[in-house]
DSSP file (Angstrom, degrees, kcal/mol; ACC not computed):
  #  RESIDUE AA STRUCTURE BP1 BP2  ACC     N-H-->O    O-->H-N    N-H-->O    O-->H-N    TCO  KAPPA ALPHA  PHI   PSI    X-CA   Y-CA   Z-CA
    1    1 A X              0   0    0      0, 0.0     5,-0.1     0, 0.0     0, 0.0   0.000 360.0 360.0 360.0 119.9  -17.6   37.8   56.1
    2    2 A X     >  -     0   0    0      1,-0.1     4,-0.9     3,-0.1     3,-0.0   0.109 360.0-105.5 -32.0 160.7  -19.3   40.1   53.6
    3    3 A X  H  > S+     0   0    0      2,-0.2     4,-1.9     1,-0.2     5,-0.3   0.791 119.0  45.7 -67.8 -43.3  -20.1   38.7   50.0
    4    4 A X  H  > S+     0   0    0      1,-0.2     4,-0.8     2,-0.2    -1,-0.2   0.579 110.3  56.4 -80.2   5.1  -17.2   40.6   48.2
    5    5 A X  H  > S+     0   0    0      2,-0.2     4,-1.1     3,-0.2    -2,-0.2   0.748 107.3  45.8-101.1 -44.8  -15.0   39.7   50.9
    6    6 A X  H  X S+     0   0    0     -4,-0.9     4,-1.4     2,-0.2     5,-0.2   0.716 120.5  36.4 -54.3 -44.8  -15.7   36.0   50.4
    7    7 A X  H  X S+     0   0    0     -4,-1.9     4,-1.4     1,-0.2     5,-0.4   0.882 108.5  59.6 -93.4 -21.2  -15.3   36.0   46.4
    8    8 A X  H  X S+     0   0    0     -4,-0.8     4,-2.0    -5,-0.3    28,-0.4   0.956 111.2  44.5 -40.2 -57.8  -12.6   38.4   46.5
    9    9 A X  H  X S+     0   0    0     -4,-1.1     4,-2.9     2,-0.2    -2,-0.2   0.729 114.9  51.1 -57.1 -32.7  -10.8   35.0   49.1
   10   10 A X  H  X S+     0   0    0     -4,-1.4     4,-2.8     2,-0.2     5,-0.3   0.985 107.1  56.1 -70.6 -72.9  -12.1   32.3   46.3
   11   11 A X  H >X S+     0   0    0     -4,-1.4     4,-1.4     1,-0.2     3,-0.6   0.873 112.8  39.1  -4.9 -75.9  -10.4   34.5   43.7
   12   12 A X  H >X S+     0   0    0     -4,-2.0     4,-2.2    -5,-0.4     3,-0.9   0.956 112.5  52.2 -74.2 -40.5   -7.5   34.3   45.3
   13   13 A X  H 3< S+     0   0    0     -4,-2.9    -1,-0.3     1,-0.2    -2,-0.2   0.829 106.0  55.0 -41.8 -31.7   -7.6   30.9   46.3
   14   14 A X  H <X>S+     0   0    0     -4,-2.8     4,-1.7    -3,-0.6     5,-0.6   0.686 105.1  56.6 -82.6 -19.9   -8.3   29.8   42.9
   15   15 A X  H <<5S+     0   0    0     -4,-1.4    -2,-0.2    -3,-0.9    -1,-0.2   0.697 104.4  52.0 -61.4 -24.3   -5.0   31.8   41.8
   16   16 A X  T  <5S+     0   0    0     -4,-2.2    -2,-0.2    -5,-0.2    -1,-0.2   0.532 123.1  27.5 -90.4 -10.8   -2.9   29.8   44.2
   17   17 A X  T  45S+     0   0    0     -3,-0.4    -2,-0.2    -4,-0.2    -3,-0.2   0.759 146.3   7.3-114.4 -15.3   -4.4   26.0   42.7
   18   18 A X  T  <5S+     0   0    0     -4,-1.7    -3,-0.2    -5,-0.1     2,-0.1   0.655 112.6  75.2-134.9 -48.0   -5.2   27.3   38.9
   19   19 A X      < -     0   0    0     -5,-0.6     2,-0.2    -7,-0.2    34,-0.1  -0.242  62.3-144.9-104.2 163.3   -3.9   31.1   38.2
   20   20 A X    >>  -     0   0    0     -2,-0.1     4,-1.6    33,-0.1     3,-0.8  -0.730  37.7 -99.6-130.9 163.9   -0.2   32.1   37.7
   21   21 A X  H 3> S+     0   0    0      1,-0.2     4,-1.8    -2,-0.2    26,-0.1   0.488 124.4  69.6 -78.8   3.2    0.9   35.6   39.2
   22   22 A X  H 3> S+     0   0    0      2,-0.2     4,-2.0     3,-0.1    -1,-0.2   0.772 103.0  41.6 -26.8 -61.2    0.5   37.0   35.9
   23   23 A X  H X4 S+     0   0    0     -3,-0.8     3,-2.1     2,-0.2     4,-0.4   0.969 116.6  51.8 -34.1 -88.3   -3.4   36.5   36.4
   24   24 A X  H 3X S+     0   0    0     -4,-1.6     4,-2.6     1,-0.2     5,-0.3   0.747 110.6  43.2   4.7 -92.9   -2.8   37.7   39.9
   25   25 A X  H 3X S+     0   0    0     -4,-1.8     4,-1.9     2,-0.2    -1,-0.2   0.787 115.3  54.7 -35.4 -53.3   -0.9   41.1   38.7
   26   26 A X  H XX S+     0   0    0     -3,-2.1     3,-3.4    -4,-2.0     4,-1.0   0.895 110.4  42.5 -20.1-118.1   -3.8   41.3   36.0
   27   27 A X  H 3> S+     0   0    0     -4,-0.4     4,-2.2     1,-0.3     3,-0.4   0.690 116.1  50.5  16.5 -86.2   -6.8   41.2   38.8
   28   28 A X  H 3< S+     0   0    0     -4,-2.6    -1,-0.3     1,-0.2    -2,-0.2   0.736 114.7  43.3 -44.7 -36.8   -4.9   43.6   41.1
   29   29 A X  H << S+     0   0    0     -3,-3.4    -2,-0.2    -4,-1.9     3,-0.2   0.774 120.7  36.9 -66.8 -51.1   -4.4   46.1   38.2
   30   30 A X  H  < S+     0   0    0     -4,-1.0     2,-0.3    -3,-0.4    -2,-0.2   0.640 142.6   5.3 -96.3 -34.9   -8.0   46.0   36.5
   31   31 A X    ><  -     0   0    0     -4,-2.2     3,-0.7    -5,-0.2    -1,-0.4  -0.729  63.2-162.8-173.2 102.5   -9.9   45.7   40.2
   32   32 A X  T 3  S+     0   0    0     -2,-0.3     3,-0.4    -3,-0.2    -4,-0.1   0.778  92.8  55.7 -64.3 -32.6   -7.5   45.9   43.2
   33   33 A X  T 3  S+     0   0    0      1,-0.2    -1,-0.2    -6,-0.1    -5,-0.1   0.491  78.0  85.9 -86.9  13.8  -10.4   44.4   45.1
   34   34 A X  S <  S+     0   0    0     -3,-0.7     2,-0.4    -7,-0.2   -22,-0.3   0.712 102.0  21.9 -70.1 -34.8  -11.1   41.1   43.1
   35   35 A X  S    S-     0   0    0     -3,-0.4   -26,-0.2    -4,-0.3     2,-0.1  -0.878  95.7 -86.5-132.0 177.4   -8.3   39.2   45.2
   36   36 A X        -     0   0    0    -28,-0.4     2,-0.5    -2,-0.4    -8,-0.1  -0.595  43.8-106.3 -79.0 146.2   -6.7   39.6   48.4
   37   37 A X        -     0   0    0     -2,-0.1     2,-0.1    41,-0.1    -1,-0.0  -0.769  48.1-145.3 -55.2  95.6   -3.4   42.0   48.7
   38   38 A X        -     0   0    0     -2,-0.5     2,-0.2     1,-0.1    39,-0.1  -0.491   7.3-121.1 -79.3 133.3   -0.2   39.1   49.1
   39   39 A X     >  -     0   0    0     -2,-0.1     4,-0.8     1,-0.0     5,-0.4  -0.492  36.8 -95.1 -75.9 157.4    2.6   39.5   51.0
   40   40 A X  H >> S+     0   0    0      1,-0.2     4,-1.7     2,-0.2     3,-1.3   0.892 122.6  46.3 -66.7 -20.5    5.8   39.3   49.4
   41   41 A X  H >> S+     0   0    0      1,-0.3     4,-4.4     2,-0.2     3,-0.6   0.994 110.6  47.7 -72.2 -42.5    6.1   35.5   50.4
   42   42 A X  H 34 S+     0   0    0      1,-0.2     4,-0.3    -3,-0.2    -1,-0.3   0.449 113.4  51.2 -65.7  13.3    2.9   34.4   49.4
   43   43 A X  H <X S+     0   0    0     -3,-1.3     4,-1.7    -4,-0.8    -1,-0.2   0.625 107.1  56.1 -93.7 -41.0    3.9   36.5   46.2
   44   44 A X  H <X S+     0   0    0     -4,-1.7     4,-3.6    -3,-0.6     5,-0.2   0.965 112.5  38.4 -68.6 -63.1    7.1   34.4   46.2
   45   45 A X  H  X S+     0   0    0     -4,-4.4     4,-2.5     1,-0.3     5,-0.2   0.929 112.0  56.4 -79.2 -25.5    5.2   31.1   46.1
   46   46 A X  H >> S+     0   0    0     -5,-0.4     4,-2.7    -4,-0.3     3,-1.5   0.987 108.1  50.1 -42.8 -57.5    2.5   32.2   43.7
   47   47 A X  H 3X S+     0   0    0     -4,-1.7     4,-0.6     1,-0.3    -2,-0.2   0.846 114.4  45.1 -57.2 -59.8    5.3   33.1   41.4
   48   48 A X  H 3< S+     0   0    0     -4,-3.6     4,-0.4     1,-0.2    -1,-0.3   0.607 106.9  53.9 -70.6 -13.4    6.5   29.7   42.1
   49   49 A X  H XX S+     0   0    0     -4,-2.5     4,-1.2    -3,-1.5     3,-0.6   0.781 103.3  64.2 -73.7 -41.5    3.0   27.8   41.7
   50   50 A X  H 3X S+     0   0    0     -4,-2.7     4,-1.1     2,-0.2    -2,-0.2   0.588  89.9  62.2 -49.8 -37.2    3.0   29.7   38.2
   51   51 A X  H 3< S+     0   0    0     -4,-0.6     4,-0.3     3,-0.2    -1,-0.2   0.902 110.8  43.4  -3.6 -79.3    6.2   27.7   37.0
   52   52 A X  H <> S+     0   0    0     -3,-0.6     4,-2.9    -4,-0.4    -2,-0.2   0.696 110.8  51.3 -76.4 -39.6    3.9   24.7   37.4
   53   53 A X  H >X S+     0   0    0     -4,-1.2     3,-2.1     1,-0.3     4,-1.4   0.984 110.0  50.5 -63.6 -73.8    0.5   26.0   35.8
   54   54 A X  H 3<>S+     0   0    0     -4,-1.1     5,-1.2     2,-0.3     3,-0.4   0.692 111.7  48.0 -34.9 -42.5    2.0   27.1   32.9
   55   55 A X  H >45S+     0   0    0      1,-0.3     3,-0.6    -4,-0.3    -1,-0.3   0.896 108.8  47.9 -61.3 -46.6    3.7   23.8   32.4
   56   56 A X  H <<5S+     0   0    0     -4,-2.9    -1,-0.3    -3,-2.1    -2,-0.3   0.587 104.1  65.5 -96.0  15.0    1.2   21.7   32.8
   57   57 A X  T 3<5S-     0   0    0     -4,-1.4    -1,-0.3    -3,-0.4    -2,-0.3   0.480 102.9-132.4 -58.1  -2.2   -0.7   24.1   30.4
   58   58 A X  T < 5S+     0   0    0     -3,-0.6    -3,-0.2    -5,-0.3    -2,-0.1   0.943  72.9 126.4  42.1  50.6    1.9   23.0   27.7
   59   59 A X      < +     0   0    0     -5,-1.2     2,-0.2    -6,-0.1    -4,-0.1   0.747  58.9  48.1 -90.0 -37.2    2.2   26.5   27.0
   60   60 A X        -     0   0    0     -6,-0.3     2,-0.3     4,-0.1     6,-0.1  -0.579  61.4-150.0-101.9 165.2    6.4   26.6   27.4
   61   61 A X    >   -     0   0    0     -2,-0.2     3,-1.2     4,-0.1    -2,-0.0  -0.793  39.2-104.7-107.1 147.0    9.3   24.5   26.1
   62   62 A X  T 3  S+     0   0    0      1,-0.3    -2,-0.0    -2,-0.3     0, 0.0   0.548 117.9  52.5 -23.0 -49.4   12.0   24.4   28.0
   63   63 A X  T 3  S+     0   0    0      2,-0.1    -1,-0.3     0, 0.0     2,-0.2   0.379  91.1  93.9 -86.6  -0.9   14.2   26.6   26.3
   64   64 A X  S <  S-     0   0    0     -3,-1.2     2,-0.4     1,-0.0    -4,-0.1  -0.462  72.4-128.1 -79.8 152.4   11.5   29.7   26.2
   65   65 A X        -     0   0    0     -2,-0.2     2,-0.2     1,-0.0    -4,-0.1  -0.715  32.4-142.0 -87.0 140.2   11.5   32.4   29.0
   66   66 A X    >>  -     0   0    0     -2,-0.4     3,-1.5     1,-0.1     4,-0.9  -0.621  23.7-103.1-100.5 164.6    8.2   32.9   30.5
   67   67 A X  H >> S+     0   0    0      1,-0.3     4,-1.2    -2,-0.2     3,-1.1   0.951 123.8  55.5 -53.3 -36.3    5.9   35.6   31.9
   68   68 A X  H 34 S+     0   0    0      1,-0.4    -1,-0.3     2,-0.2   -17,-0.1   0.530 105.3  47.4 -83.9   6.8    7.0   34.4   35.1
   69   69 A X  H <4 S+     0   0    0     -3,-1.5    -1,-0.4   -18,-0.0    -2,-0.2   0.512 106.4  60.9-115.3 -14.0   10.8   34.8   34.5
   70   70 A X  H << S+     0   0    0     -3,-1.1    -2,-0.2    -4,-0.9    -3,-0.1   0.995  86.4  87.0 -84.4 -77.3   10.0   38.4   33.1
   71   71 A X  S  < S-     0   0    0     -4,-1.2     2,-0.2     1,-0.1    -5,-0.1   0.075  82.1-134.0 -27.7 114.4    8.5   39.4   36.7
   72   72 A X    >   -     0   0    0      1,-0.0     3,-2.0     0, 0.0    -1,-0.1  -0.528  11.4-136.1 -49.8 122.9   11.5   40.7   39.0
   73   73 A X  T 3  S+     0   0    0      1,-0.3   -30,-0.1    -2,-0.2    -2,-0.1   0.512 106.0  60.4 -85.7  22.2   11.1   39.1   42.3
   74   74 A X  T 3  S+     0   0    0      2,-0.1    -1,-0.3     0, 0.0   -34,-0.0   0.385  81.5 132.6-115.7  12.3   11.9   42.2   44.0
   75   75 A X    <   -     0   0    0     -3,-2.0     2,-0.3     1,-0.1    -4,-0.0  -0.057  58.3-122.8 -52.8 135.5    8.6   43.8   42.2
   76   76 A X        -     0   0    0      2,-0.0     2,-0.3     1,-0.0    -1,-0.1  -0.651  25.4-123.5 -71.7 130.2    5.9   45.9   44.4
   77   77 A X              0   0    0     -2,-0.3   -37,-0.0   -39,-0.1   -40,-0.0  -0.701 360.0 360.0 -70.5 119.1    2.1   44.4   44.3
   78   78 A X              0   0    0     -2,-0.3    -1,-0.1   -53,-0.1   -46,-0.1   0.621 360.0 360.0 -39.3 360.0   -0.2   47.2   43.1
C-alpha cells in the first residue's frame, strides 16, 4: 500500500473512533482523496458514531438539533 493510500485509511479510521460525518463530508469536499469513499452503511454508522462524539464533546443539550440531524440519511457522498 502506497503512502497516500495508507494515511488516506488512518484518516478515515480516525473518523470512525474521533470524527463525526460532518468532519467526514468536510475532508471529502476540500480533498476527495484524504479519506476513503464509504458506502452508504458505513455512512449510516459514521452518522451514528457522530451522535456519540459530539456528546461526549459536551457540545449538545438534549433539546438542540445537531449537525448530524441536519444531514438527510438518504444524502449522496461527494
Amino acid at each position: 500500500m502506497d503512502e497516500a493510500k495508507r494515511d488516506s485509511l488512518i484518516a478515515t479510521v480516525k473518523l470512525f473512533a474521533f470524527g463525526t460525518i460532518q468532519e467526514y463530508l468536510e475532508l471529502k469536499e476540500k480533498n476527495g482523496d484524504a479519506v476513503w469513499t464509504l458506502t452508504d452503511a458505513q455512512l449510516d454508522k459514521l452518522r451514528m458514531l457522530s451522535v456519540v462524539s459530539v456528546a461526549r464533546r459536551g457540545q449538545i443539550k438534549s433539546s438542540e438539533k445537531t449537525d448530524v440531524d441536519m444531514i438527510p440519511s438518504d444524502h449522496t457522498a461527494a
